[in-house]
DOMARNU-43248 format. One record per atom (N, C-alpha, C, O): residue number from 1; x, y, z. Coordinates in steps of 0.1 Angstrom, whole numbers. Layout:
! DOMARNU-43248
<rec pos="NUM" east="X" north="Y" up="Z"/>
...
! end
This chain:
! DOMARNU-43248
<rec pos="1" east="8" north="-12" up="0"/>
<rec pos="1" east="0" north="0" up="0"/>
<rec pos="1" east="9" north="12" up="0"/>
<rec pos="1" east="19" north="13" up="7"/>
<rec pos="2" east="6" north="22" up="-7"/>
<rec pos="2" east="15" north="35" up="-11"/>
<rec pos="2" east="12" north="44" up="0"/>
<rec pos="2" east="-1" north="45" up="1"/>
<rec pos="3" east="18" north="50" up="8"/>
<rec pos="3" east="21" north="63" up="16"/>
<rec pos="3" east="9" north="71" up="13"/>
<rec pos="3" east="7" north="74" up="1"/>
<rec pos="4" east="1" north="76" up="22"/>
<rec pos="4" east="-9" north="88" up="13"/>
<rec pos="4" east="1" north="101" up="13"/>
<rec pos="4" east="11" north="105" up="19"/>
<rec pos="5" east="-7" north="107" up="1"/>
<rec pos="5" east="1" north="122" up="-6"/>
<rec pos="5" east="-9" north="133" up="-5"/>
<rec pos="5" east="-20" north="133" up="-12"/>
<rec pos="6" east="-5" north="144" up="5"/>
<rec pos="6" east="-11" north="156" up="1"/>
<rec pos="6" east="-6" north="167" up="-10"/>
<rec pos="6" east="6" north="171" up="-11"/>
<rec pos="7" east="-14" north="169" up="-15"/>
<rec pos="7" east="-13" north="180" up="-25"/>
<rec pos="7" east="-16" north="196" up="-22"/>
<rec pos="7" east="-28" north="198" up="-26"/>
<rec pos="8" east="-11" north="205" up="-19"/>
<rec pos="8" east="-14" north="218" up="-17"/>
<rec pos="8" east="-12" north="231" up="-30"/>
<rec pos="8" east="-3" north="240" up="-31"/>
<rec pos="9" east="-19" north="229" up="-37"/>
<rec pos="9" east="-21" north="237" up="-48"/>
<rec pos="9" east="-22" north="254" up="-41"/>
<rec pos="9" east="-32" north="257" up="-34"/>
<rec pos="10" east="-10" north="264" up="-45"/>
<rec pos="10" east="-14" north="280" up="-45"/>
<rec pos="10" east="-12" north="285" up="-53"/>
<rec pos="10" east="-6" north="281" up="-63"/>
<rec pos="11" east="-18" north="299" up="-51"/>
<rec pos="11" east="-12" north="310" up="-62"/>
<rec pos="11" east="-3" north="315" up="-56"/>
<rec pos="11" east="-1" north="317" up="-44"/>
<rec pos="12" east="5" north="319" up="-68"/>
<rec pos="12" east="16" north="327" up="-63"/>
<rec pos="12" east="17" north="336" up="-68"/>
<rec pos="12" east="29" north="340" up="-68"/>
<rec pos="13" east="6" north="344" up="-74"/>
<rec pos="13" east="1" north="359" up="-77"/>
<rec pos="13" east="0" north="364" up="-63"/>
<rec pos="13" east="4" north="375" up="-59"/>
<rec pos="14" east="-8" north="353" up="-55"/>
<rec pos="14" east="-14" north="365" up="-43"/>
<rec pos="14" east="-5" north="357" up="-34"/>
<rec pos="14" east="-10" north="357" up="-23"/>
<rec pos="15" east="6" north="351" up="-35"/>
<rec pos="15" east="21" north="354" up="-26"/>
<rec pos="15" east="13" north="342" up="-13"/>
<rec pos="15" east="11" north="347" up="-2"/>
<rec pos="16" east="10" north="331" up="-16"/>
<rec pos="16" east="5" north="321" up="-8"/>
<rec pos="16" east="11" north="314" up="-2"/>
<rec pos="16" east="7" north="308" up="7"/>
<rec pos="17" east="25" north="312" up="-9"/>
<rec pos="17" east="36" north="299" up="-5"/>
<rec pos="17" east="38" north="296" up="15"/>
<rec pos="17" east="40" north="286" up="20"/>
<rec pos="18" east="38" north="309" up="21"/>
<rec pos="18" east="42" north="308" up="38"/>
<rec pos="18" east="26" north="303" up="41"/>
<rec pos="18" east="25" north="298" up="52"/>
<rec pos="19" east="12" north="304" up="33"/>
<rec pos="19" east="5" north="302" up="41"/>
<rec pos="19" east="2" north="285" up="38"/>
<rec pos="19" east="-2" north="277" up="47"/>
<rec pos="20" east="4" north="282" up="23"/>
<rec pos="20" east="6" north="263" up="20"/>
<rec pos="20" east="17" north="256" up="27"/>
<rec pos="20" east="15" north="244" up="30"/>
<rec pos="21" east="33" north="266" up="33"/>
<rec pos="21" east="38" north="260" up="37"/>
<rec pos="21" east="39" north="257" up="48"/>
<rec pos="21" east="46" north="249" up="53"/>
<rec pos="22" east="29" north="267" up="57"/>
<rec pos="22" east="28" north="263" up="74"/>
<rec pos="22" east="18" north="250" up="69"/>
<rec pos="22" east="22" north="238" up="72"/>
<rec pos="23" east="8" north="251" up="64"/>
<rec pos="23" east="-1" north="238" up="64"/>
<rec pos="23" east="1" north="226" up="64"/>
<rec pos="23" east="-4" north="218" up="71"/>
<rec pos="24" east="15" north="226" up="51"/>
<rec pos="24" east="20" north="215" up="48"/>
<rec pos="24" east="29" north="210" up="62"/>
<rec pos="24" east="31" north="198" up="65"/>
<rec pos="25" east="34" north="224" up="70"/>
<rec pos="25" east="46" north="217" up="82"/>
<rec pos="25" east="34" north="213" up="91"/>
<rec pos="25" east="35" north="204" up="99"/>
<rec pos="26" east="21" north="219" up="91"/>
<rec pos="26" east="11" north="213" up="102"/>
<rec pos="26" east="6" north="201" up="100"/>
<rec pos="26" east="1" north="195" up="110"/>
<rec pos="27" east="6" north="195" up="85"/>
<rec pos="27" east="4" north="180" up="83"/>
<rec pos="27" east="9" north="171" up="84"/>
<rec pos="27" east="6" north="159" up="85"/>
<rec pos="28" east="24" north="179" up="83"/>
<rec pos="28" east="35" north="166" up="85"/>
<rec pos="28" east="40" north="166" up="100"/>
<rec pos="28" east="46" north="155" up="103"/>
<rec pos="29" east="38" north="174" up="107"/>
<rec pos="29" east="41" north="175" up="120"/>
<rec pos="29" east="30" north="165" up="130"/>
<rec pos="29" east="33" north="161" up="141"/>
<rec pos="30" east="19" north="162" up="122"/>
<rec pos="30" east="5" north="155" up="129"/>
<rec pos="30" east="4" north="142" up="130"/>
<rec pos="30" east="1" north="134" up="138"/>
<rec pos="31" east="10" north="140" up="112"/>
<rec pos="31" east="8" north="129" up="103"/>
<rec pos="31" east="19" north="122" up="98"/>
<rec pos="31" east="20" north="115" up="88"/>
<rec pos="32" east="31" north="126" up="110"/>
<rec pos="32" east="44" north="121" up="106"/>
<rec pos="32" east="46" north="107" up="103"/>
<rec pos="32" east="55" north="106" up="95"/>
<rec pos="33" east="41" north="96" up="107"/>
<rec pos="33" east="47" north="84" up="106"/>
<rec pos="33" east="31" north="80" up="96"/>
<rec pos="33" east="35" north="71" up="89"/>
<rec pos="34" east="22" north="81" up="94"/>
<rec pos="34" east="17" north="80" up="82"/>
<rec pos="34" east="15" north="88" up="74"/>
<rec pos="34" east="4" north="88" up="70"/>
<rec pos="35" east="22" north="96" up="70"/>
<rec pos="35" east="21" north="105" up="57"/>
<rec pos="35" east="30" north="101" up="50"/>
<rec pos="35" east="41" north="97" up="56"/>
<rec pos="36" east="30" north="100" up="33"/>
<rec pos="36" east="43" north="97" up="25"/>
<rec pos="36" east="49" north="109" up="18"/>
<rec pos="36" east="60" north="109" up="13"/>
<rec pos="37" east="40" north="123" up="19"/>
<rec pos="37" east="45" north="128" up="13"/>
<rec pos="37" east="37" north="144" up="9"/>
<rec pos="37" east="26" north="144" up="3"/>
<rec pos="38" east="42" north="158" up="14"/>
<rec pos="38" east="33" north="167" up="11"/>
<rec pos="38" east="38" north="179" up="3"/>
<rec pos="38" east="44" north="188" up="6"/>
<rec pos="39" east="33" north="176" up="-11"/>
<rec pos="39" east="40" north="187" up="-20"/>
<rec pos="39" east="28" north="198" up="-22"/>
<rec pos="39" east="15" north="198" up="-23"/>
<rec pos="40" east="40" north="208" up="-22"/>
<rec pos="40" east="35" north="221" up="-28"/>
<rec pos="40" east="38" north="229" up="-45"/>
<rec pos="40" east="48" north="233" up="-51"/>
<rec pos="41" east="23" north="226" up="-47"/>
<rec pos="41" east="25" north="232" up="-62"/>
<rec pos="41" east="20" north="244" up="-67"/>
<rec pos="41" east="8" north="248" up="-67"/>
<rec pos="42" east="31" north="250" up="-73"/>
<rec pos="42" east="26" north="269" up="-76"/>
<rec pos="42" east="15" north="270" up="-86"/>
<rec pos="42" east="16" north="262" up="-96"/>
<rec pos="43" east="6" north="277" up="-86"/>
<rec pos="43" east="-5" north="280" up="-96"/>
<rec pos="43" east="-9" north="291" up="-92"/>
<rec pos="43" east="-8" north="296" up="-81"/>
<rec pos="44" east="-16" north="297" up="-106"/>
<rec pos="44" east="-23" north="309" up="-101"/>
<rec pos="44" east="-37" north="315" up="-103"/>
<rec pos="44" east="-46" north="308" up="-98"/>
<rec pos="45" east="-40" north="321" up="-106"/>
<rec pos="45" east="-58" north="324" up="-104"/>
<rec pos="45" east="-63" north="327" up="-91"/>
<rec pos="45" east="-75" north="330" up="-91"/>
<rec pos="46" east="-54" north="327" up="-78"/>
<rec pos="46" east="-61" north="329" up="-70"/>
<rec pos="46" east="-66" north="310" up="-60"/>
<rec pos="46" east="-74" north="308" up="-51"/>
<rec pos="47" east="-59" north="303" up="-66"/>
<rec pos="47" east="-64" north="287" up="-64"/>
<rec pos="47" east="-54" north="286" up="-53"/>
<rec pos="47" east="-41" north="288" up="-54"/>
<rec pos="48" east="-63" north="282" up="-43"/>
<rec pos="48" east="-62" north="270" up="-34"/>
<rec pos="48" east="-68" north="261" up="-29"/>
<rec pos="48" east="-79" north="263" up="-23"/>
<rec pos="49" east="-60" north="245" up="-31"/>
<rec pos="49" east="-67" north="240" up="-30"/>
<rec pos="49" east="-59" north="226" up="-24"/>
<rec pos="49" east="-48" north="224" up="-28"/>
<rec pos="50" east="-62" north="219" up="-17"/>
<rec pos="50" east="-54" north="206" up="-7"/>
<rec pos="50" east="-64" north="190" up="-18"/>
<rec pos="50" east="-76" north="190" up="-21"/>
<rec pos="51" east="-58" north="182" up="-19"/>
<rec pos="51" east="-61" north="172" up="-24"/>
<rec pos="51" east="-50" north="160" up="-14"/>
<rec pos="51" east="-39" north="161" up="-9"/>
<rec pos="52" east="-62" north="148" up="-15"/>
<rec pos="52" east="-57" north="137" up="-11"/>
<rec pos="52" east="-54" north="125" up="-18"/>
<rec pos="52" east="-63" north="118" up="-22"/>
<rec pos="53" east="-45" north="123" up="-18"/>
<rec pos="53" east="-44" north="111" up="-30"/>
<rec pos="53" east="-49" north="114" up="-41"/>
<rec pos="53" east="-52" north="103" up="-47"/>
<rec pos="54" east="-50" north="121" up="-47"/>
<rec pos="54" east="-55" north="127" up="-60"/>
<rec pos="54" east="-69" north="135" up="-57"/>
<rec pos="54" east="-72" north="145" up="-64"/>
<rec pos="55" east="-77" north="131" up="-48"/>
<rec pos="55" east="-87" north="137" up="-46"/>
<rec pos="55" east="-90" north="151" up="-39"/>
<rec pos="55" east="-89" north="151" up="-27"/>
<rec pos="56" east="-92" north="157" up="-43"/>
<rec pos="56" east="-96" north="170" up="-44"/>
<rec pos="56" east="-108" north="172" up="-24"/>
<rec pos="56" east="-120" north="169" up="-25"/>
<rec pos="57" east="-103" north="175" up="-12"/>
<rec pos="57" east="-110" north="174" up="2"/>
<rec pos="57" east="-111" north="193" up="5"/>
<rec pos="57" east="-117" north="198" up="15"/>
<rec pos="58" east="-106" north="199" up="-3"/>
<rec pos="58" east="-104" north="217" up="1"/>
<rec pos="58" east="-105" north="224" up="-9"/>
<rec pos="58" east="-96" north="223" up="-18"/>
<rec pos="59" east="-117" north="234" up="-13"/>
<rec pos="59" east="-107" north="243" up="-22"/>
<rec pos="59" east="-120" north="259" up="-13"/>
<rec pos="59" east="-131" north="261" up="-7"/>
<rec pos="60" east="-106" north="265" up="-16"/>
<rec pos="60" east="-109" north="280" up="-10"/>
<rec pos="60" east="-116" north="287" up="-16"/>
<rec pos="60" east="-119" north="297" up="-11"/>
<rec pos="61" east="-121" north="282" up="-35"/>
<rec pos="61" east="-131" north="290" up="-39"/>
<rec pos="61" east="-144" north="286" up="-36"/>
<rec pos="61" east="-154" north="293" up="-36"/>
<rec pos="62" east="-145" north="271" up="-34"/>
<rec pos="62" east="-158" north="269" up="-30"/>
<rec pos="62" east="-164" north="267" up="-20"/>
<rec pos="62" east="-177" north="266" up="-18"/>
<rec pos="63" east="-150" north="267" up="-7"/>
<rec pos="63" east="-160" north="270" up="4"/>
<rec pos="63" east="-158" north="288" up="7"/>
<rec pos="63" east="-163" north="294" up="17"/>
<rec pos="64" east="-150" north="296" up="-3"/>
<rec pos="64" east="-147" north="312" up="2"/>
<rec pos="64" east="-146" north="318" up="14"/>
<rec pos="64" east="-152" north="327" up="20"/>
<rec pos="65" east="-132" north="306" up="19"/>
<rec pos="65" east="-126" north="311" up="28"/>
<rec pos="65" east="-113" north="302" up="26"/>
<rec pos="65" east="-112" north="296" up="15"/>
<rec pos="66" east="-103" north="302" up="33"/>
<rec pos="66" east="-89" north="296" up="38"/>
<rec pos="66" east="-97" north="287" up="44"/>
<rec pos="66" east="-108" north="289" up="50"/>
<rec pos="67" east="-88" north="273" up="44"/>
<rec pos="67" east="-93" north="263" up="51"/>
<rec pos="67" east="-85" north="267" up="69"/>
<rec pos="67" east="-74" north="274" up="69"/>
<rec pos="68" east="-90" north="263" up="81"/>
<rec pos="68" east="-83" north="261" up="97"/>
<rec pos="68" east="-71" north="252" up="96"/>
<rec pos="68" east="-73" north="249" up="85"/>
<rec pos="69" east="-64" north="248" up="99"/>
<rec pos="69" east="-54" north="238" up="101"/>
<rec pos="69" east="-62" north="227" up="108"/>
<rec pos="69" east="-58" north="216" up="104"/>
<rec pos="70" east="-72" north="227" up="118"/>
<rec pos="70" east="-75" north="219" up="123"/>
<rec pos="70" east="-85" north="208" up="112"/>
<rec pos="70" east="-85" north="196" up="111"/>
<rec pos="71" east="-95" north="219" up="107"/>
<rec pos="71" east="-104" north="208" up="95"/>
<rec pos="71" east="-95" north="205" up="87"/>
<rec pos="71" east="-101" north="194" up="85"/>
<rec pos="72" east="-85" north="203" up="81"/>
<rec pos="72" east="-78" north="198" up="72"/>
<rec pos="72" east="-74" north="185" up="80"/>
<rec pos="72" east="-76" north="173" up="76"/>
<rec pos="73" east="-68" north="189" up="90"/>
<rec pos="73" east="-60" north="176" up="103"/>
<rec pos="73" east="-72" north="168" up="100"/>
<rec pos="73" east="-70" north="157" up="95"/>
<rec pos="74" east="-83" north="173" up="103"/>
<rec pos="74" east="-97" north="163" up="108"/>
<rec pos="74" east="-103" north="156" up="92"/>
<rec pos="74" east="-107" north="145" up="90"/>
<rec pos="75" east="-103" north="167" up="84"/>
<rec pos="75" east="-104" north="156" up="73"/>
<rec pos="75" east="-98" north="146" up="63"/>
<rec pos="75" east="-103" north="138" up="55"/>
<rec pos="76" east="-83" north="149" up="66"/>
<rec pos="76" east="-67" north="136" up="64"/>
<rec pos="76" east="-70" north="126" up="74"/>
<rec pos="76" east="-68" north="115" up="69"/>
<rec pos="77" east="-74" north="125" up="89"/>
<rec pos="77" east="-76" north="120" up="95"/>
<rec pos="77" east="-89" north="109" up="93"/>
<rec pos="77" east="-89" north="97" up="96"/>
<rec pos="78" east="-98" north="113" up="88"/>
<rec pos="78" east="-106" north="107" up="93"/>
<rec pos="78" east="-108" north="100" up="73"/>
<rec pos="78" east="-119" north="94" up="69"/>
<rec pos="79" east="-100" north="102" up="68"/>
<rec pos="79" east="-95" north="94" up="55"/>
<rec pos="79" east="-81" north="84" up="55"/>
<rec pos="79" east="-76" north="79" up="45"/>
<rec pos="80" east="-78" north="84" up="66"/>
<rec pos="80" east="-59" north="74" up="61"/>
<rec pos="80" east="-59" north="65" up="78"/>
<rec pos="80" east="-55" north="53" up="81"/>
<rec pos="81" east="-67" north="77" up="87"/>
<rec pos="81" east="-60" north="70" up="103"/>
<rec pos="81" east="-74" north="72" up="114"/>
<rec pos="81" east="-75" north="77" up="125"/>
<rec pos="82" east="-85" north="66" up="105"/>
<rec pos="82" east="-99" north="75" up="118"/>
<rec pos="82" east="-97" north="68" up="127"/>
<rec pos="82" east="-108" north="70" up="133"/>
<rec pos="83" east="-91" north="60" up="135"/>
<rec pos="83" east="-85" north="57" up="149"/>
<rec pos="83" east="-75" north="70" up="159"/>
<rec pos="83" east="-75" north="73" up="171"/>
<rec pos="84" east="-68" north="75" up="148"/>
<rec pos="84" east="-61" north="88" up="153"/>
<rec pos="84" east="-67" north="99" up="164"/>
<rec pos="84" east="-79" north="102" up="163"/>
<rec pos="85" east="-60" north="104" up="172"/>
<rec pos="85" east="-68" north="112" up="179"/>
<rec pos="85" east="-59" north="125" up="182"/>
<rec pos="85" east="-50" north="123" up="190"/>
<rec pos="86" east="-61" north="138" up="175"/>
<rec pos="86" east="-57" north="143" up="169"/>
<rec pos="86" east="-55" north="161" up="185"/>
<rec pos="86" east="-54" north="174" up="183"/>
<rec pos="87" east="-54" north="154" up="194"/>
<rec pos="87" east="-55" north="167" up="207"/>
<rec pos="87" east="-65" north="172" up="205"/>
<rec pos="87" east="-75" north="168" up="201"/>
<rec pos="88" east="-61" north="188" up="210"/>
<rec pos="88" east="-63" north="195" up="203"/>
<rec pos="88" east="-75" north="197" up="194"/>
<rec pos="88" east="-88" north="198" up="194"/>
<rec pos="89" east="-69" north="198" up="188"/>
<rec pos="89" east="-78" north="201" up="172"/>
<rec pos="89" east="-92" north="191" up="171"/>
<rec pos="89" east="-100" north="192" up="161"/>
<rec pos="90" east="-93" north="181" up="180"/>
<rec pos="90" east="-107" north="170" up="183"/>
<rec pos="90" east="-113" north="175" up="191"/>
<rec pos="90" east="-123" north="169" up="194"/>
<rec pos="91" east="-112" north="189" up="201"/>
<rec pos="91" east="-121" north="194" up="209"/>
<rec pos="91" east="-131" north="203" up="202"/>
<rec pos="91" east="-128" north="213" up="196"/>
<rec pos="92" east="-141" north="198" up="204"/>
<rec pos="92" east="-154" north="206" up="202"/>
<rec pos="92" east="-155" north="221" up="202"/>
<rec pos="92" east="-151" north="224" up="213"/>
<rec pos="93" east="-160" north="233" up="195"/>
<rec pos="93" east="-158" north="247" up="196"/>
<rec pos="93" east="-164" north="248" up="208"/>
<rec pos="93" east="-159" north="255" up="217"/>
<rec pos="94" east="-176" north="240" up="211"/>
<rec pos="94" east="-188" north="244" up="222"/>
<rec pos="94" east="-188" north="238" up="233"/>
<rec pos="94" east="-198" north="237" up="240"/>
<rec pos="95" east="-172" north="233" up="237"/>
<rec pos="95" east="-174" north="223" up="249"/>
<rec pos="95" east="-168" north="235" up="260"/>
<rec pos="95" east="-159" north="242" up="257"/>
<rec pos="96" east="-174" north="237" up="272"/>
<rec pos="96" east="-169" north="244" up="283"/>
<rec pos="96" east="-155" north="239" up="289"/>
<rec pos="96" east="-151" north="245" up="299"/>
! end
């Protein structure tokens, strides 16, 4: 079985590269011993967009916003490792 691969698609018209590359250090930092691999690819139009394994889980024009660090964690997660339990970022906004 192959390593999963994220893909972080930016523009680099609107100067995105520090904001794909914290993402990419927060995925590999999470998902270190199962992740295979997280590239970053320049494009432009204004596109971003995170894909998993080829599949397409983020894009910032169709939800028109930046994805959190944490939905990303939670949606890699609960596609490669949904046993993982992710701190953090698994607590509820609404829990006291």
């Amino acid at each position: 079985m192959n390593a999963p691969r994220v893909e972080i698609n930016y523009c680099t018209q609107c100067r995105w590269l520090l904001r794909a590359a914290w993402l990419a250090q927060e995925i590999l930092t999470t998902f270190e011993v199962e992740m295979g691999e997280v590239a970053l690819v320049p494009g432009t139009g204004g596109v971003f967009t995170i894909s998993l394994n080829g599949k397409l889980i983020y894009s910032r024009k169709e939800e028109g916003r930046f994805p959190e660090a944490k939905e990303i964690k939670q949606l890699i997660r609960d596609r490669i490792a949904p046993d993982k339990f992710l701190g953090h970022s698994d607590r509820k906004d609404n829990v006291a």
